[in-house]
C-alpha positions in Angstrom: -46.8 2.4 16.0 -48.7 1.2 13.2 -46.3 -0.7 10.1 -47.4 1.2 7.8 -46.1 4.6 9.7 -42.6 2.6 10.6 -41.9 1.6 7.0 -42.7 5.4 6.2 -40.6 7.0 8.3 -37.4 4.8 7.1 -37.9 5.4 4.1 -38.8 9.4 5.1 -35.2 8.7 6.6 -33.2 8.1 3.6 -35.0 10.7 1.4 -34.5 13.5 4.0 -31.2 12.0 4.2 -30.4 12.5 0.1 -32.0 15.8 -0.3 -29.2 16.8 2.9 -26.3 15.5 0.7 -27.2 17.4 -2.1 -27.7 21.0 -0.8 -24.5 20.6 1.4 -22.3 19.4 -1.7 -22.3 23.4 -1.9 -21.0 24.2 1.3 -17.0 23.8 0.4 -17.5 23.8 -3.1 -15.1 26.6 -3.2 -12.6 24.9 -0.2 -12.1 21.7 -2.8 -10.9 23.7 -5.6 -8.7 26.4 -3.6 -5.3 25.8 -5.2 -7.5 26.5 -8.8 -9.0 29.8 -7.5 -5.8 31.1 -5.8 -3.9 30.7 -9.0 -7.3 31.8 -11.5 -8.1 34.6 -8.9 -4.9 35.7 -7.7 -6.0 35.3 -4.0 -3.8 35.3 -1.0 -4.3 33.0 1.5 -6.3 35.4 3.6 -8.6 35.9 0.6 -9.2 32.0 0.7 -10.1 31.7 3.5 -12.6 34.5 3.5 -14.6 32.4 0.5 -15.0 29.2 3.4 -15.8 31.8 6.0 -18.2 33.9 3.7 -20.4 30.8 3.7 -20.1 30.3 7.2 -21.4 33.9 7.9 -24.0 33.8 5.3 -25.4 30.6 7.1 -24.9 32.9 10.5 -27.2 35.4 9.0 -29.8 33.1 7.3 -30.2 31.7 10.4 -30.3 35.0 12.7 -33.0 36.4 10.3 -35.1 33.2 10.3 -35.2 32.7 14.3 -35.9 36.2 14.9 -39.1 35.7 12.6 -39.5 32.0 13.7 -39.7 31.2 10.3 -39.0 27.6 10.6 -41.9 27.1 13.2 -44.7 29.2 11.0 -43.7 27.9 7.3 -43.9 24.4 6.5 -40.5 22.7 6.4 -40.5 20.7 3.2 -41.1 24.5 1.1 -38.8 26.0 3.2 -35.8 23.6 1.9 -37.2 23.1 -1.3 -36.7 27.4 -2.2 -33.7 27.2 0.2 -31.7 24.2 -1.7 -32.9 26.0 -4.9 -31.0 29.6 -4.0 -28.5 27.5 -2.6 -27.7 26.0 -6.3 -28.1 29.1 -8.1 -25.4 31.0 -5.9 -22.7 28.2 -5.8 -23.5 28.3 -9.4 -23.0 32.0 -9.8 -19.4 31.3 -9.1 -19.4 29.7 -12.7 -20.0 33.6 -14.1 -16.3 33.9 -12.9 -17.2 37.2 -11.0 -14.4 39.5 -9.1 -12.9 38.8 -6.2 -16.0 40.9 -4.3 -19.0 38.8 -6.6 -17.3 35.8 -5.3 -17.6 36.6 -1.9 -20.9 37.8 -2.4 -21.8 34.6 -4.6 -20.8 32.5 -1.3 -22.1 34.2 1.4 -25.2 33.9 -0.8 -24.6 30.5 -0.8 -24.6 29.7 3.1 -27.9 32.1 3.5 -29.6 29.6 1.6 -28.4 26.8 3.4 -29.3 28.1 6.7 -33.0 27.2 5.6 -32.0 23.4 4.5 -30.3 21.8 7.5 -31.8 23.4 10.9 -35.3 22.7 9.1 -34.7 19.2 7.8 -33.4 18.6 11.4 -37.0 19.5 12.8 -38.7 17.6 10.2 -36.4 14.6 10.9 -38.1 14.9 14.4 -41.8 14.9 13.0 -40.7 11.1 11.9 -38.8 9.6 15.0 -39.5 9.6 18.9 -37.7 6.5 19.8 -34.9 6.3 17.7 -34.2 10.0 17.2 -30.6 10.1 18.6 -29.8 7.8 15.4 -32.3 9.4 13.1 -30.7 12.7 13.8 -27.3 10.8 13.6 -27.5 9.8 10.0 -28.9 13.2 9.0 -25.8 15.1 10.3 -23.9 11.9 8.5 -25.4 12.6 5.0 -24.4 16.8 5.9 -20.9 15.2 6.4 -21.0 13.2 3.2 -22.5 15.9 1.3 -19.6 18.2 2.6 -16.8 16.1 2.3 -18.0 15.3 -2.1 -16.5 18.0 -3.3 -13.2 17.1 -2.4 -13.9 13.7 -4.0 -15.0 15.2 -7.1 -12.0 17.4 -7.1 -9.8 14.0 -6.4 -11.4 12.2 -9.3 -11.0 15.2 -11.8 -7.3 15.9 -11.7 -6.4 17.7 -14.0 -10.1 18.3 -15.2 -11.4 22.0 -15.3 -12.2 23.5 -11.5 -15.9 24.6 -13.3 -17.2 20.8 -13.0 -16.5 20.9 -9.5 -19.0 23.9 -8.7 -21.3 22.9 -11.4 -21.6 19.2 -9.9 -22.1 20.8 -6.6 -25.1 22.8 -8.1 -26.9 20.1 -9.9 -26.9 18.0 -6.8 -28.5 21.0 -4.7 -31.4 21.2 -7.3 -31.6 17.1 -6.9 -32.4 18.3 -3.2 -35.1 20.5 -4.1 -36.9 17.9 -6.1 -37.0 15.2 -3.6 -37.9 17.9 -1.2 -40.4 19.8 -2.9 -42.1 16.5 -4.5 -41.2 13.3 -2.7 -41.2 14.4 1.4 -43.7 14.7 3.7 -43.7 16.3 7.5 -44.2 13.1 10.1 -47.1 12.2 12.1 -45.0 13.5 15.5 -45.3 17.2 14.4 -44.8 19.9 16.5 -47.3 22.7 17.3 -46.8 26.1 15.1 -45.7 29.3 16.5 -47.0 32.7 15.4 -44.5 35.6 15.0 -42.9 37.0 18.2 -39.3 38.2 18.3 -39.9 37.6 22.2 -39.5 34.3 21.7 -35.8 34.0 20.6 -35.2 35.7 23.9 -37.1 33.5 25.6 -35.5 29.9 24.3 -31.9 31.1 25.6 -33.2 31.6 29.2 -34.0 28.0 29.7 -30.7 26.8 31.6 -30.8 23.2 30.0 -31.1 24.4 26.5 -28.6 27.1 27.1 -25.6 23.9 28.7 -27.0 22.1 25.7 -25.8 25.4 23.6 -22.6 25.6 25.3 -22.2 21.7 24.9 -22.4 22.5 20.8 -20.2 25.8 21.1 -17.4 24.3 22.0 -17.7 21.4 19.1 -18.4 23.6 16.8 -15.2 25.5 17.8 -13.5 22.6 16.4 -15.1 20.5 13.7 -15.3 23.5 10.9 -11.8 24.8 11.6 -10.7 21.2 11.1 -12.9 20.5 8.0 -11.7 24.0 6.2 -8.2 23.4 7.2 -7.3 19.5 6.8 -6.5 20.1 3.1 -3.8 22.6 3.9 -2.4 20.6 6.5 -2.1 17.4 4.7 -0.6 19.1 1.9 1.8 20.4 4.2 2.3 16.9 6.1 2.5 15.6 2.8 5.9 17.9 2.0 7.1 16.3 5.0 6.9 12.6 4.0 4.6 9.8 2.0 0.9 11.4 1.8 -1.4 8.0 1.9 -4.4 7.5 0.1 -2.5 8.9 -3.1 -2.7 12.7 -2.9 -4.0 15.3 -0.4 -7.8 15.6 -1.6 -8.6 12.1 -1.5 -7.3 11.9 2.4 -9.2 15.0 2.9 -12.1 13.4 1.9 -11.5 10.1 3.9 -11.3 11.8 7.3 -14.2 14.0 6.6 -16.2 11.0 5.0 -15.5 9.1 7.5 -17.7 11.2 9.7 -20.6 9.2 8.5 -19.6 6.2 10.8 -19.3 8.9 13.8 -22.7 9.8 13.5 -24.1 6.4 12.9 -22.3 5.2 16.3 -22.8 8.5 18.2 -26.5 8.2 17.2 -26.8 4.2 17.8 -24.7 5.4 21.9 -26.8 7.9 22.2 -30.2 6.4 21.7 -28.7 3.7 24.3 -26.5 5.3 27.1 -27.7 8.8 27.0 -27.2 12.3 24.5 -25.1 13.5 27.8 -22.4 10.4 28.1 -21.9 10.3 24.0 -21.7 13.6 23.4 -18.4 13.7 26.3 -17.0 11.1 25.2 -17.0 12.0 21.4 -15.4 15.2 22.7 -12.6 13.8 24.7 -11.7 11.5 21.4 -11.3 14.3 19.2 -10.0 16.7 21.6 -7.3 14.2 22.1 -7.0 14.0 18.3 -6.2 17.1 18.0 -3.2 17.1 19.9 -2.0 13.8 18.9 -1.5 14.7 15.2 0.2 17.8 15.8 2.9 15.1 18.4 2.3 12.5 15.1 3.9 14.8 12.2 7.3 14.1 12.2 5.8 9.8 12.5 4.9 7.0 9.8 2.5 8.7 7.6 0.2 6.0 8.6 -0.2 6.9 11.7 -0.9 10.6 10.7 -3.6 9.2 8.8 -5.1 7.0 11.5 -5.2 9.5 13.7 -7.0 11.9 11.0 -9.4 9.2 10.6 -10.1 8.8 14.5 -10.4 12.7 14.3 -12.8 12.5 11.5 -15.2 10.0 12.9 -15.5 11.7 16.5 -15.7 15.3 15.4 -18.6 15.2 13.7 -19.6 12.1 15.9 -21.9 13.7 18.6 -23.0 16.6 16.6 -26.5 15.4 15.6 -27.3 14.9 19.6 -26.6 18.7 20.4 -30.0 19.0 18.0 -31.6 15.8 19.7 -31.3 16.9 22.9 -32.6 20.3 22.0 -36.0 19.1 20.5 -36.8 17.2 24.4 -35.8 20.1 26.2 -37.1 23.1 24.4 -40.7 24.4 24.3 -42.5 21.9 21.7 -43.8 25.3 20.1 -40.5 26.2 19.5 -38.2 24.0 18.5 -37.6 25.3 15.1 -36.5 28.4 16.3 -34.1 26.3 19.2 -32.3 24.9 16.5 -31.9 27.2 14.6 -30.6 29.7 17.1 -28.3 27.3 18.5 -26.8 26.2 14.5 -26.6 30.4 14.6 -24.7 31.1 17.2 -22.4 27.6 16.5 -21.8 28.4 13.0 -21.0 32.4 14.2 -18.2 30.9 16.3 -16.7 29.4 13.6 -15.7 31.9 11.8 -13.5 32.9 14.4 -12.1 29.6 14.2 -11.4 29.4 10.8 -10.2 32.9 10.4 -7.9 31.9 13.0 -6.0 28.8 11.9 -4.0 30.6 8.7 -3.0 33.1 10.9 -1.6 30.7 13.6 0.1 28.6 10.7 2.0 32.3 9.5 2.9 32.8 12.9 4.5 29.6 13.9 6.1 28.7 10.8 3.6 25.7 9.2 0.5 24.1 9.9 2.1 21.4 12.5 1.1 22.6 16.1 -1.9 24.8 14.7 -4.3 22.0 15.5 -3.7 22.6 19.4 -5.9 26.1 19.2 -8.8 23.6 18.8 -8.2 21.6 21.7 -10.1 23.9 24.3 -13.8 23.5 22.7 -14.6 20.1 23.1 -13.0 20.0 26.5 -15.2 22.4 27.3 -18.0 21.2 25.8 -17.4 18.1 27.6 -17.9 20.1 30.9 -21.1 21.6 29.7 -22.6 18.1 29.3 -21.6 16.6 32.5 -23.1 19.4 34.0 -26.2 18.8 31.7 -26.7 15.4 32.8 -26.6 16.2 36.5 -30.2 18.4 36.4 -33.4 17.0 36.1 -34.6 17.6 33.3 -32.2 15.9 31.3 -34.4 13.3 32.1 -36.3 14.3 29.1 -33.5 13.0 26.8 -33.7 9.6 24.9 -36.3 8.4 27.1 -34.6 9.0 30.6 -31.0 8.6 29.0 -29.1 11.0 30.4 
């Protein structure tokens, strides 16, 4: 590889990497500033939580639509994001126009149909830069998604008291920052991957391959976790924080720690991954946070300090392995349709957790608080776990990270 091309595709890197944090500064936009639109809304909790999980299933849909039609393997990916982080700014922004409780839902699941044509592109284009390396490549892009989701809550933290509006309109000016430095400053790399023409038969066709489809199952059952946890830490800490010393100062900024500190996850699960094999990280990120997940719900009643430590643990691992879910699915699918791999699998991920996230309020009215609602997560990243193993028994996982399984 030439120095000029390496020195590109850093640099390729931390753009791609910018224009992520941007566009997903809209994703829980609305999560951050729940307390303020329960009270200016009137909204029950059950109305809350439909605004988080009218994003997700706007992102469900986005993506559904755009595999079917292999848009992101017939359309080039830096004006695919550039629109989609545009529409994504402009619906978080309609938010601002203080609809009913109907626009609002409308306004959001608006907002994650956009998105669905910002990160399962950028993750493709992310490929057209690395070969070796693309474990961490891939890595840091889910850790700028991570940072970009978790910035709300830090602009919530640093504006108490401040008007809920500057939250949503921050989160809307950073999207369009997106679409500039993808519209004007990104380029696709020189490992690009062949284009598809339009053939609904080929959705079908990527979820018969056996690898792909334990690769899927790997990401299911981490996705069954990692949104529920992200949607749902705020409520929880507030509630742990009724139950003793909150650290960090107040509930938002320790919601933003744990999921912040996600960005380290991916970093390490890319750097493992890239060195040991997608198979090995991936399991072993899913026993940590599987774990997690039980131990705060034992660690309630403990030094707040611990809660937290645990949180953090949970934070980093969660989100730790889920860049090499996508990794692995760019060596195993059919070159010609990678595009439409990812996004099917981010489709079917993100379609799970809205069960997930419905779910948790509903467990927390049923056993009395949010302490033991945590252990409903457990199951997916076990599972996962055991999709992976079994993944890194067949052959062609050899085609992973360079023969690391």
């Amino acid at each position: 590889m030439s120095a000029v091309v390496a020195d590109g595709r850093w640099k390729a890197l931390a753009l791609i990497c910018a224009g992520v944090i941007g566009a997903m500064a809209c994703w829980f936009s609305t999560t951050a500033i729940g307390p303020d639109l329960v009270s200016h809304w009137g909204l029950s909790n059950t109305q809350s939580a439909w605004l988080t999980n009218a994003v997700q299933i706007g992102f469900v849909l986005g993506a559904l639509a755009s595999s079917a039609v292999n848009l992101p393997d017939i359309m080039p990916m830096t004006r695919l994001i550039t629109i989609a982080a545009t529409l994504a700014a402009l619906a978080n922004g309609a938010v601002l126009l203080e609809p009913d409780f109907a626009g609002l839902l409308l306004a959001r699941l608006a907002t994650g149909v956009a998105l669905a044509g910002v990160y399962p592109p950028a993750l493709k284009l992310m490929a057209t830069w690395f070969v070796k390396g693309r474990g961490l490549a891939m890595g840091l892009l889910v850790g700028a998604l991570t940072l970009g989701s978790a910035m709300p809550h830090l602009l919530r933290a640093l504006g108490q008291g401040l008007d809920w509006r500057l939250v949503v309109a921050g989160a809307s000016i950073a999207a369009l920052t997106s679409a500039c430095i993808f519209g004007l400053t990104v380029r696709e790399g020189p490992h690009g991957f062949a284009r598809a023409s339009f053939d609904p038969r080929q959705t079908l066709a990527v979820l018969r391959d056996r690898p792909v489809r334990l690769a899927n199952l790997g990401y299911f059952g981490h996705m069954w976790e990692l949104y529920a946890m992200w949607a749902w830490f705020l409520s929880f800490a507030i509630a742990a924080g009724q139950a003793g010393d909150l650290p960090f100062g107040n509930a938002s900024v320790l919601t933003f720690v744990v999921i912040a500190s996600g960005v380290i996850g991916c970093a390490l699960g890319g750097f493992l991954s890239d060195l040991v094999g997608r198979c090995l990280t991936t399991a072993g990120m899913m026993a940590v946070s599987g774990s997690c997940a039980v131990l705060i719900c034992l660690a309630w009643a403990g030094p707040a300090w611990v809660v937290a430590l645990i949180a953090i643990i949970w934070g980093i691992s969660i989100i730790g392995d889920s860049a090499q879910f996508s990794a692995a699915l760019t060596e195993l699918s059919d070159p010609r349709l990678v595009g439409t791999a990812l996004t099917m699998q981010l489709a079917l991920g993100f379609a799970l957790t809205v069960v997930a996230i419905w779910l948790m309020p509903v467990l927390a009215t049923l056993l009395g608080g949010w302490r033991w609602v945590f252990l409903a997560l457990m199951p997916g990243p076990f599972m996962g776990a055991w999709a992976m193993m079994r993944l890194r028994g067949l052959p062609q996982a050899a085609r992973m990270a360079a023969g690391r399984r």
